[in-house]
BANUNU-404116 format. One record per residue (C-alpha): y, z, x; residue number from 1. Coordinates in nm, 3 decimals, always signed. Example, Ala and Ser with C-alpha at 12.3 -4.5 7.8 and 13.67 -1.06 7.14 Angstrom:
2
<atom><Y>-0.450</Y><Z>+0.780</Z><X>+1.230</X><num>1</num></atom>
<atom><Y>-0.106</Y><Z>+0.714</Z><X>+1.367</X><num>2</num></atom>
% end
This chain:
218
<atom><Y>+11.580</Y><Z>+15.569</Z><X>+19.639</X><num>1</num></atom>
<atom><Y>+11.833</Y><Z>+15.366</Z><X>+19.884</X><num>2</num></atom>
<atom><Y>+12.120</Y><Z>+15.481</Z><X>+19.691</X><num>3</num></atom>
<atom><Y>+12.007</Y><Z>+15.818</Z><X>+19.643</X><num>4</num></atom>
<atom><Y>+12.001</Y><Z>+15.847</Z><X>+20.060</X><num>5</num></atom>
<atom><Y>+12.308</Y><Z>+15.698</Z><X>+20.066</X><num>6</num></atom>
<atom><Y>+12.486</Y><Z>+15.946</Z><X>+19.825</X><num>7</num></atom>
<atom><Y>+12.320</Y><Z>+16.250</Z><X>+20.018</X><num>8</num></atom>
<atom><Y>+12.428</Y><Z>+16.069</Z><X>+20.328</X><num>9</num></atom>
<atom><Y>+12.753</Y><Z>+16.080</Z><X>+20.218</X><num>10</num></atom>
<atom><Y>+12.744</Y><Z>+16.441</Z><X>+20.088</X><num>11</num></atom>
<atom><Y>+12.629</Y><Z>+16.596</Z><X>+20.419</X><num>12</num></atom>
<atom><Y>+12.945</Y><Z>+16.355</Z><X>+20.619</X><num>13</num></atom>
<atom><Y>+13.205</Y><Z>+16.532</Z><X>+20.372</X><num>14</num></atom>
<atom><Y>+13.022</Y><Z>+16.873</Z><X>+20.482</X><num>15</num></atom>
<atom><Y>+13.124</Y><Z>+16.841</Z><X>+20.835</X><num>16</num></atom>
<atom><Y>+13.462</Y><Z>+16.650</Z><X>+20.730</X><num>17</num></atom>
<atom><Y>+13.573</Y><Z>+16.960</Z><X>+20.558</X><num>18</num></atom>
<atom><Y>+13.429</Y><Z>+17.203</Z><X>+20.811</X><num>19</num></atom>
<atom><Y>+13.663</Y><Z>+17.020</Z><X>+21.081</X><num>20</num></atom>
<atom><Y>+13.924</Y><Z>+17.054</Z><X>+20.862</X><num>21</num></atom>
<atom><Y>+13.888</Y><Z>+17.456</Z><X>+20.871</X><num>22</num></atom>
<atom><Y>+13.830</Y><Z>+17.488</Z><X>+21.202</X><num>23</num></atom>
<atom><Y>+14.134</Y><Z>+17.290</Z><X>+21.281</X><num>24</num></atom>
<atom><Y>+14.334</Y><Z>+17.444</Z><X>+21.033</X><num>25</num></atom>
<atom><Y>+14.214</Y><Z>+17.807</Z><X>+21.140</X><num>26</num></atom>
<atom><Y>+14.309</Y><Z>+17.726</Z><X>+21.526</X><num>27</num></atom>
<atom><Y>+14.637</Y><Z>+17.510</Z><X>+21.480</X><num>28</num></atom>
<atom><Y>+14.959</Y><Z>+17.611</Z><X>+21.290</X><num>29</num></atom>
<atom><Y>+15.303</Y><Z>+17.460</Z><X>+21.190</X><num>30</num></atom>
<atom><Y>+15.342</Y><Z>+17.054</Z><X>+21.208</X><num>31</num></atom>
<atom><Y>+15.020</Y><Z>+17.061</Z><X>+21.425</X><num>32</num></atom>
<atom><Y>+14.835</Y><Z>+17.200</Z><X>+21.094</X><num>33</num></atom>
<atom><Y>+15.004</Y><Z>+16.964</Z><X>+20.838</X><num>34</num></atom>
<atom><Y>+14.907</Y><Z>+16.650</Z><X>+21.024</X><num>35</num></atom>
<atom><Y>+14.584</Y><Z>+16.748</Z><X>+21.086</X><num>36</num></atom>
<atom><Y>+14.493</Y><Z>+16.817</Z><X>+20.698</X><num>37</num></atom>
<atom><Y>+14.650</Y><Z>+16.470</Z><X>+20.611</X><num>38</num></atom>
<atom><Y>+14.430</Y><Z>+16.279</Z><X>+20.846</X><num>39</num></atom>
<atom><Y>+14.122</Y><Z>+16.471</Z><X>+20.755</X><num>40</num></atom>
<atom><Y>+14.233</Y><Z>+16.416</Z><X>+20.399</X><num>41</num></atom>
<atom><Y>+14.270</Y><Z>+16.049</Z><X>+20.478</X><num>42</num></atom>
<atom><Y>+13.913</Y><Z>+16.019</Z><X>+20.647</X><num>43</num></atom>
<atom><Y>+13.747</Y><Z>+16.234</Z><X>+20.347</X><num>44</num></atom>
<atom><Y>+13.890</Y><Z>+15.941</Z><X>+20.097</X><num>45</num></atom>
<atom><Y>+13.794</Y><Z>+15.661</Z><X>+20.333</X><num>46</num></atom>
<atom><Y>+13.461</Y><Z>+15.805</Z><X>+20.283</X><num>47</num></atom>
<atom><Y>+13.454</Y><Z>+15.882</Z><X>+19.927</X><num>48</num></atom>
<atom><Y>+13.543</Y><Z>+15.556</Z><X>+19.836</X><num>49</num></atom>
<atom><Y>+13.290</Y><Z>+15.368</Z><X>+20.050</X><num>50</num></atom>
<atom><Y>+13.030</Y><Z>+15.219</Z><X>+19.821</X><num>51</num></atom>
<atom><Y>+12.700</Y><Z>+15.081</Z><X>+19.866</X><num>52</num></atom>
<atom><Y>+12.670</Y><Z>+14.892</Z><X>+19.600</X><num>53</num></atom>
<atom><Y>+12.984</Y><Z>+14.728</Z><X>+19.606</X><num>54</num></atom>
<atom><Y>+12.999</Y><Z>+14.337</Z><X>+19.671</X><num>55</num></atom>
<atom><Y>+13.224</Y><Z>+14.190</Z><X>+19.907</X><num>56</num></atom>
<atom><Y>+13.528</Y><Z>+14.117</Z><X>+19.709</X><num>57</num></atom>
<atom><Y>+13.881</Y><Z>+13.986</Z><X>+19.815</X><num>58</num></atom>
<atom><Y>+14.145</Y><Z>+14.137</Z><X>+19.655</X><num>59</num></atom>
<atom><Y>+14.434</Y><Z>+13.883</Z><X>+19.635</X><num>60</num></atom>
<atom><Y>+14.660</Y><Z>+14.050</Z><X>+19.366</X><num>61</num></atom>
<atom><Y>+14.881</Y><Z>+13.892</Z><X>+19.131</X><num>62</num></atom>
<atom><Y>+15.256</Y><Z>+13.906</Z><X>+19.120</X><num>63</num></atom>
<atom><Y>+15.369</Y><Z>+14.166</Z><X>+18.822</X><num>64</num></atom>
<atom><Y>+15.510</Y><Z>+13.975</Z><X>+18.582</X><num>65</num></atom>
<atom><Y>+15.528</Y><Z>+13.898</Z><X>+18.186</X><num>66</num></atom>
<atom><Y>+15.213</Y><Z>+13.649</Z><X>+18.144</X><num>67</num></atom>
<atom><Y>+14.937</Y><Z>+13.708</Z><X>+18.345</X><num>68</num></atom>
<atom><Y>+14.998</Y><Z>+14.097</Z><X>+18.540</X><num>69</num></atom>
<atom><Y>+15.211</Y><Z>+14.289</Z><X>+18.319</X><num>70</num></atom>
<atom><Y>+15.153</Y><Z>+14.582</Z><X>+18.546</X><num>71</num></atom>
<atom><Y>+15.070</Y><Z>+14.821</Z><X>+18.211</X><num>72</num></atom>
<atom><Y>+14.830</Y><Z>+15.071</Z><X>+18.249</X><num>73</num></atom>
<atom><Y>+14.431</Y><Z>+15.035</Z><X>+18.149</X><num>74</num></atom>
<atom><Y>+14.390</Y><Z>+15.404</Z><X>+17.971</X><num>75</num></atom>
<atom><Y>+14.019</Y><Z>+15.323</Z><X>+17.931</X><num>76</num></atom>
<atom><Y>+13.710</Y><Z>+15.149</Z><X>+18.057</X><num>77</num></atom>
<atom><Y>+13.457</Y><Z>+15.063</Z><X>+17.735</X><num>78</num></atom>
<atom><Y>+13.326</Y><Z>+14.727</Z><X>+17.807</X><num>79</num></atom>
<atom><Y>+13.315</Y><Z>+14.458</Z><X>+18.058</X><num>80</num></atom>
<atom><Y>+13.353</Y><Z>+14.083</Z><X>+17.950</X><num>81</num></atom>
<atom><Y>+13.227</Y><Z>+13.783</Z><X>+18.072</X><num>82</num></atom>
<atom><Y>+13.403</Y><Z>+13.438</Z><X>+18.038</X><num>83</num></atom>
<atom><Y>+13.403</Y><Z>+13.095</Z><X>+18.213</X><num>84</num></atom>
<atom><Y>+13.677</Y><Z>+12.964</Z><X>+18.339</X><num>85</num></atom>
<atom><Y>+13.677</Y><Z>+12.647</Z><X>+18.093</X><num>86</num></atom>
<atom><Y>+13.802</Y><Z>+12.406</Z><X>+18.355</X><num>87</num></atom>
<atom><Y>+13.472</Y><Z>+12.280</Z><X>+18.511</X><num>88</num></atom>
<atom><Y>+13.482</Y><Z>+12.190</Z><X>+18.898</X><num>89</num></atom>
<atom><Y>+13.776</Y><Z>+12.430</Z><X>+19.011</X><num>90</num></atom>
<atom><Y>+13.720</Y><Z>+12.712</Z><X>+19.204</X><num>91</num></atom>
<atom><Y>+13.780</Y><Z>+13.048</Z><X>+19.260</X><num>92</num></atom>
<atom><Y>+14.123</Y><Z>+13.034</Z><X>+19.451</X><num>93</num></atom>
<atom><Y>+14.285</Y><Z>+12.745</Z><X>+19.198</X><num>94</num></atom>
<atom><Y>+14.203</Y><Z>+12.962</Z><X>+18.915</X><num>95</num></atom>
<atom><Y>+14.347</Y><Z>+13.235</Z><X>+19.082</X><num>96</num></atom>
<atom><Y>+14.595</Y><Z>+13.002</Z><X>+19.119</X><num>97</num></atom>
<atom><Y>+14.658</Y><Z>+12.931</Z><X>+18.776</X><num>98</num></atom>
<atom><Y>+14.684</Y><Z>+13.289</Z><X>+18.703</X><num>99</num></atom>
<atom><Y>+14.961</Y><Z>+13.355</Z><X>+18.924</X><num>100</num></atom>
<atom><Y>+15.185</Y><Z>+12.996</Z><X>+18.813</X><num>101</num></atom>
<atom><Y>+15.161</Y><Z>+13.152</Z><X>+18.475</X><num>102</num></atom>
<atom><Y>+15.423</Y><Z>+13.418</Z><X>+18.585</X><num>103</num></atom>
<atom><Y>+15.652</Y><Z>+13.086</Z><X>+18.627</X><num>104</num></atom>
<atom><Y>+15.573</Y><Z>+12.800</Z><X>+18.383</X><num>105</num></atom>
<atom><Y>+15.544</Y><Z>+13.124</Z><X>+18.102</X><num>106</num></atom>
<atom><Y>+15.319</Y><Z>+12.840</Z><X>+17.959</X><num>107</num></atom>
<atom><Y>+15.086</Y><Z>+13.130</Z><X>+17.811</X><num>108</num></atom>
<atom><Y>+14.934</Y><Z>+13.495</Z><X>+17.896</X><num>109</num></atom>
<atom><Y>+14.584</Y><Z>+13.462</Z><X>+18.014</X><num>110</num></atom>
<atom><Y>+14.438</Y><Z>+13.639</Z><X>+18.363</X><num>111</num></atom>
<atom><Y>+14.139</Y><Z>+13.817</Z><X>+18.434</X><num>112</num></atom>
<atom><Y>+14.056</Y><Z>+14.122</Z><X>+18.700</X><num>113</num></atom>
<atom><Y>+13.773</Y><Z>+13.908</Z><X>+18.882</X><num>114</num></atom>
<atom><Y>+13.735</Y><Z>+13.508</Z><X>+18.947</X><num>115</num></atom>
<atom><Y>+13.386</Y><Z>+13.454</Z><X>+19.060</X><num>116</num></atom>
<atom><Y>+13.360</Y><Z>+13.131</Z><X>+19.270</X><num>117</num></atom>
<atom><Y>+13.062</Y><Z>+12.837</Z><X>+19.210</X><num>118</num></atom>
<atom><Y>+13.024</Y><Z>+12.937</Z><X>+19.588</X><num>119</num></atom>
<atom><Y>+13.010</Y><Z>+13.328</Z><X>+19.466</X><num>120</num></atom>
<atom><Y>+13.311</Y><Z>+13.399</Z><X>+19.607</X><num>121</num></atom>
<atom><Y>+13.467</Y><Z>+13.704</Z><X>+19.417</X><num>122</num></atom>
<atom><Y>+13.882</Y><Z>+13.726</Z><X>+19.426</X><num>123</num></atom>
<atom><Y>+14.024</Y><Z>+14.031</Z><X>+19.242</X><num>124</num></atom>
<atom><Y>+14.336</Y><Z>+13.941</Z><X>+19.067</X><num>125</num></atom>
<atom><Y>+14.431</Y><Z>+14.247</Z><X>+18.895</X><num>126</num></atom>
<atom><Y>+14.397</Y><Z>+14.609</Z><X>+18.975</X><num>127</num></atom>
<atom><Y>+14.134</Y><Z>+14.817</Z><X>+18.815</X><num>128</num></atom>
<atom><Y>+14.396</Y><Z>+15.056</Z><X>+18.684</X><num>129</num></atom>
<atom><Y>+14.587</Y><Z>+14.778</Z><X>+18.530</X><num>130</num></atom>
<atom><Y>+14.520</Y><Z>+14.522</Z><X>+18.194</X><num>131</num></atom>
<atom><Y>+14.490</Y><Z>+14.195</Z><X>+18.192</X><num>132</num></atom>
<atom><Y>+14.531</Y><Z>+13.913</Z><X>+17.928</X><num>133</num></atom>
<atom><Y>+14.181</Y><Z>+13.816</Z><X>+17.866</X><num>134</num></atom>
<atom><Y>+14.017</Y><Z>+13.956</Z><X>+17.504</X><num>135</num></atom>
<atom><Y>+14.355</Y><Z>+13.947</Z><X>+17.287</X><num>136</num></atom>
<atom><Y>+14.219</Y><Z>+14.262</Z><X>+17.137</X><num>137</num></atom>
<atom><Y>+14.035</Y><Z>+14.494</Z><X>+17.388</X><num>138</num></atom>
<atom><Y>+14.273</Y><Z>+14.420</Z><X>+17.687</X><num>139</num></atom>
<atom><Y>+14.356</Y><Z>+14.803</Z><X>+17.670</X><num>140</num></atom>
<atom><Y>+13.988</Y><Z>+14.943</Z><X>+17.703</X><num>141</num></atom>
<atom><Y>+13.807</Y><Z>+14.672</Z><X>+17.968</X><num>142</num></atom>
<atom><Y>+13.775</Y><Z>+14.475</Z><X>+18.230</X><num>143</num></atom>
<atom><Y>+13.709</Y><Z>+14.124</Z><X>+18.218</X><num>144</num></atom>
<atom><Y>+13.523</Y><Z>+13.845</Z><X>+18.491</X><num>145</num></atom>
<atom><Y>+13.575</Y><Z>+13.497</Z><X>+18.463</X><num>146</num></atom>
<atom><Y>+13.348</Y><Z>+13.245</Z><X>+18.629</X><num>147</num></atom>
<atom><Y>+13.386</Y><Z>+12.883</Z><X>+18.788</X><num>148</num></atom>
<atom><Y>+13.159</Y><Z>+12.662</Z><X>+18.677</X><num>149</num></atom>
<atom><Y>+13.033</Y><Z>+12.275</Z><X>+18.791</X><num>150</num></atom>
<atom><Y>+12.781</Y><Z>+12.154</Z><X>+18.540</X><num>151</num></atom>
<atom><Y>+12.921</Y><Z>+11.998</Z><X>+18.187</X><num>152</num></atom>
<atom><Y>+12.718</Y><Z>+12.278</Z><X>+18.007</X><num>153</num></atom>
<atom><Y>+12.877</Y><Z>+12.543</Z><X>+18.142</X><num>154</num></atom>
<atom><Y>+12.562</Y><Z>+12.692</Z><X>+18.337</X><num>155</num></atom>
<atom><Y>+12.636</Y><Z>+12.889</Z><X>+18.641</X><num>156</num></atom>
<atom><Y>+12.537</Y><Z>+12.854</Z><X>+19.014</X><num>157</num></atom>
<atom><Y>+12.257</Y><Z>+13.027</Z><X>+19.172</X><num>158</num></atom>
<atom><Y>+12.551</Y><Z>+13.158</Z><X>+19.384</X><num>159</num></atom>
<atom><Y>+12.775</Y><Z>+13.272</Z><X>+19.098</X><num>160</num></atom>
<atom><Y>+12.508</Y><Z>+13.424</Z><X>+18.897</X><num>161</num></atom>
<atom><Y>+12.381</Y><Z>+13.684</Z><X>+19.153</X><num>162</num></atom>
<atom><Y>+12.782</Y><Z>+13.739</Z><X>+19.241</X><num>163</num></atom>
<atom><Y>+12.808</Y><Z>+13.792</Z><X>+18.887</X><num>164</num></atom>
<atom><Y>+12.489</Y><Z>+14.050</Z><X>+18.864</X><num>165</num></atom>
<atom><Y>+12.648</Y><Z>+14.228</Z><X>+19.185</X><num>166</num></atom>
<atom><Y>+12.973</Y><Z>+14.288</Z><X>+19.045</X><num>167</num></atom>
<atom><Y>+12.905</Y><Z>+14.406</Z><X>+18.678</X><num>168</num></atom>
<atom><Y>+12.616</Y><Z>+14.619</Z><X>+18.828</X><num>169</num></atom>
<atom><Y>+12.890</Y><Z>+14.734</Z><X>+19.082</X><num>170</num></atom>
<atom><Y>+13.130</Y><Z>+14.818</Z><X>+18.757</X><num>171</num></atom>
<atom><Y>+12.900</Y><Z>+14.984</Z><X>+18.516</X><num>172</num></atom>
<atom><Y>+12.797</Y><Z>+15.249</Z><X>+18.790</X><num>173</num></atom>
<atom><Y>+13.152</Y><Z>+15.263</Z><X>+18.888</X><num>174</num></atom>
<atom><Y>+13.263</Y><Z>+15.330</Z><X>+18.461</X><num>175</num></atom>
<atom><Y>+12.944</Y><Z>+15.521</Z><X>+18.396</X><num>176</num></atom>
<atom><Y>+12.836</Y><Z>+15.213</Z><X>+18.138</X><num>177</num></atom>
<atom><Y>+12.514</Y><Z>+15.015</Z><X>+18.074</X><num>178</num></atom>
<atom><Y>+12.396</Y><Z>+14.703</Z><X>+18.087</X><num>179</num></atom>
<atom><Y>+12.431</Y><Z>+14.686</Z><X>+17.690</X><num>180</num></atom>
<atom><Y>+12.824</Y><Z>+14.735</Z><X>+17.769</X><num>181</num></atom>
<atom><Y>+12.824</Y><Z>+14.412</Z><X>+17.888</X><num>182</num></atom>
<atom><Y>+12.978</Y><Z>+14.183</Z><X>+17.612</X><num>183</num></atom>
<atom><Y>+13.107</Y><Z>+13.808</Z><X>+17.600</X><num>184</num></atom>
<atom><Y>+13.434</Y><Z>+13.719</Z><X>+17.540</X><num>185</num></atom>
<atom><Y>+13.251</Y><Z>+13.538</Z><X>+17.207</X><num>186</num></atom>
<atom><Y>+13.157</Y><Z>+13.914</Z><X>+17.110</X><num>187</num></atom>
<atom><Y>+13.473</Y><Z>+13.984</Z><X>+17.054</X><num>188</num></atom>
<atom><Y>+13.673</Y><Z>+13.692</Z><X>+16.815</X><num>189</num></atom>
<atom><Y>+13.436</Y><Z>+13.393</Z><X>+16.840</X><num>190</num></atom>
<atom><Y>+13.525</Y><Z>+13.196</Z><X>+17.113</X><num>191</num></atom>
<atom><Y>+13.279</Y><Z>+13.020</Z><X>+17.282</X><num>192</num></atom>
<atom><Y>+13.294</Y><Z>+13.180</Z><X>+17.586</X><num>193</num></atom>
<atom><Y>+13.135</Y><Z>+13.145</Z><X>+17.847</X><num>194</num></atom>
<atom><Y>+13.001</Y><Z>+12.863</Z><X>+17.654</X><num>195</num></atom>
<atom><Y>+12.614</Y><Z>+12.807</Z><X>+17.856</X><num>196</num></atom>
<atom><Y>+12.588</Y><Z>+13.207</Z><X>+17.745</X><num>197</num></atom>
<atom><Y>+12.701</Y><Z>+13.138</Z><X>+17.378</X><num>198</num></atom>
<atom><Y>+12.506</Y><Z>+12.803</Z><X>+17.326</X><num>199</num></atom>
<atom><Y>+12.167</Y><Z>+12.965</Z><X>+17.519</X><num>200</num></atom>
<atom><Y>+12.145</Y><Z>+13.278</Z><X>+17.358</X><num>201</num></atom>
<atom><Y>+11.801</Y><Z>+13.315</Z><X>+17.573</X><num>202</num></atom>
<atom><Y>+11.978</Y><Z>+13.245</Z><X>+17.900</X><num>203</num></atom>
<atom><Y>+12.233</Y><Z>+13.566</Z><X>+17.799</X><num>204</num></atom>
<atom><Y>+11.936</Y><Z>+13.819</Z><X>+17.721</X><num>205</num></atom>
<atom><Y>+11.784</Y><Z>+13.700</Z><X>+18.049</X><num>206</num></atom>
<atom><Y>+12.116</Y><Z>+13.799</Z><X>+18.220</X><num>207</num></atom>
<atom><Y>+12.114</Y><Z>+14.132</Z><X>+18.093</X><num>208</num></atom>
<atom><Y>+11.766</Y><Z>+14.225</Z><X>+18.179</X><num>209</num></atom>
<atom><Y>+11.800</Y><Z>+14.070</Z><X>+18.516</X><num>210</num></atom>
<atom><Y>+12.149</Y><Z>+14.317</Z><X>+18.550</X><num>211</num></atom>
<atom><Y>+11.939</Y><Z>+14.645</Z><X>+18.429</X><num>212</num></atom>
<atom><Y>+11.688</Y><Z>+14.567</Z><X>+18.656</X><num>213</num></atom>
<atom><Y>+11.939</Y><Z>+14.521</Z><X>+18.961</X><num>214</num></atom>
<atom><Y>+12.092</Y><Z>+14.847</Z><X>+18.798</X><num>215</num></atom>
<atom><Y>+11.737</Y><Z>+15.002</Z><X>+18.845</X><num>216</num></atom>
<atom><Y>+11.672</Y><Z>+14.892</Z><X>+19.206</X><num>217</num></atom>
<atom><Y>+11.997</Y><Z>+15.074</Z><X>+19.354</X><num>218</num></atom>
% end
């Protein structure tokens, strides 16, 4: 119900946007005209792009380069993937970290869009428009969401978790997907990744019900 106000909201602000724009158009002419349609345009796609169920998220790209932001172009959207980071106790920012070193050492290609924090902290890395190097085989068709971790099984924090919930909710609305689109990086080739999701295969079905019912309360 919230988001349905919001979206109807939204519909009757880009009503009066556009009926600025003709008035102003209609009464001005010349340079006066053309600067007034680009910053109507501008507001109209301020507007557009405001979300309500998007989570706070900093975007703190990566540097293009060879190993971990090749800068290619994501043709598709089919799944989003979950992984851990692996590397218990760091957080958000060193991973990102990591990420962006990779471009220098050329040790290996790995990066993800998202880096969710154990404090919940979410720090986009890559563009949505853009691969990354994170499911050898599907980099081309999704997105993919690594998470920091603390505890020696791999379990997430209360704070991760519901960042976690927020942004995949936040991405399958976005990509017109469902919560059954939501796939672990073990899905896809075996790894054990994120390992608490792999070894609890409980504590994964939980996650996806909790998402779709999230998804239902928007």
């Amino acid at each position: 119900m919230m988001f349905g106000g919001v979206v109807l909201l939204a519909g009757i602000l880009l009503g009066v946007i556009f009926w600025r724009l003709l008035v102003t158009v209609t009464q001005r002419g010349g340079a006066e005209s053309s600067t007034a349609i680009r910053q109507l345009t501008e507001a109209v796609t301020a507007l557009e792009e405001n979300d309500a169920a998007k989570p706070a998220i900093v975007e703190d790209f990566l540097t293009v380069n060879p190993y971990s932001r090749p800068g290619e172009a994501l043709p598709e959207v089919r799944n989003i993937f979950v992984h851990y980071t692996a590397n218990p106790g760091t957080t958000a920012e060193q991973n990102r970290s990591y990420f962006e070193n990779l471009g220098i050492t050329g040790e290996t290609s790995a990066s993800a869009h998202f880096v969710i924090g154990f404090d919940g902290t979410i720090i986009q890395c890559i563009p949505l428009d853009e691969i990354g190097y994170a499911v050898k085989t599907r980099n081309y068709d999704s997105i993919s969401i690594e998470c920091c971790y603390q505890s020696a099984d791999g379990s997430f924090t209360e704070a991760t978790y519901d960042s976690l919930i927020r942004l995949t909710a936040w991405l399958l609305q976005k990509y017109d997907l469902s919560s059954e689109d939501v796939l672990r990086h073990y899905d896809e080739g075996g790894k054990k990744c994120p390992l608490y999701f792999v070894e609890n295969e409980s504590a994964w079905e939980q996650f996806r019900q909790d998402l779709a019912e999230y998804i239902s309360e928007l």
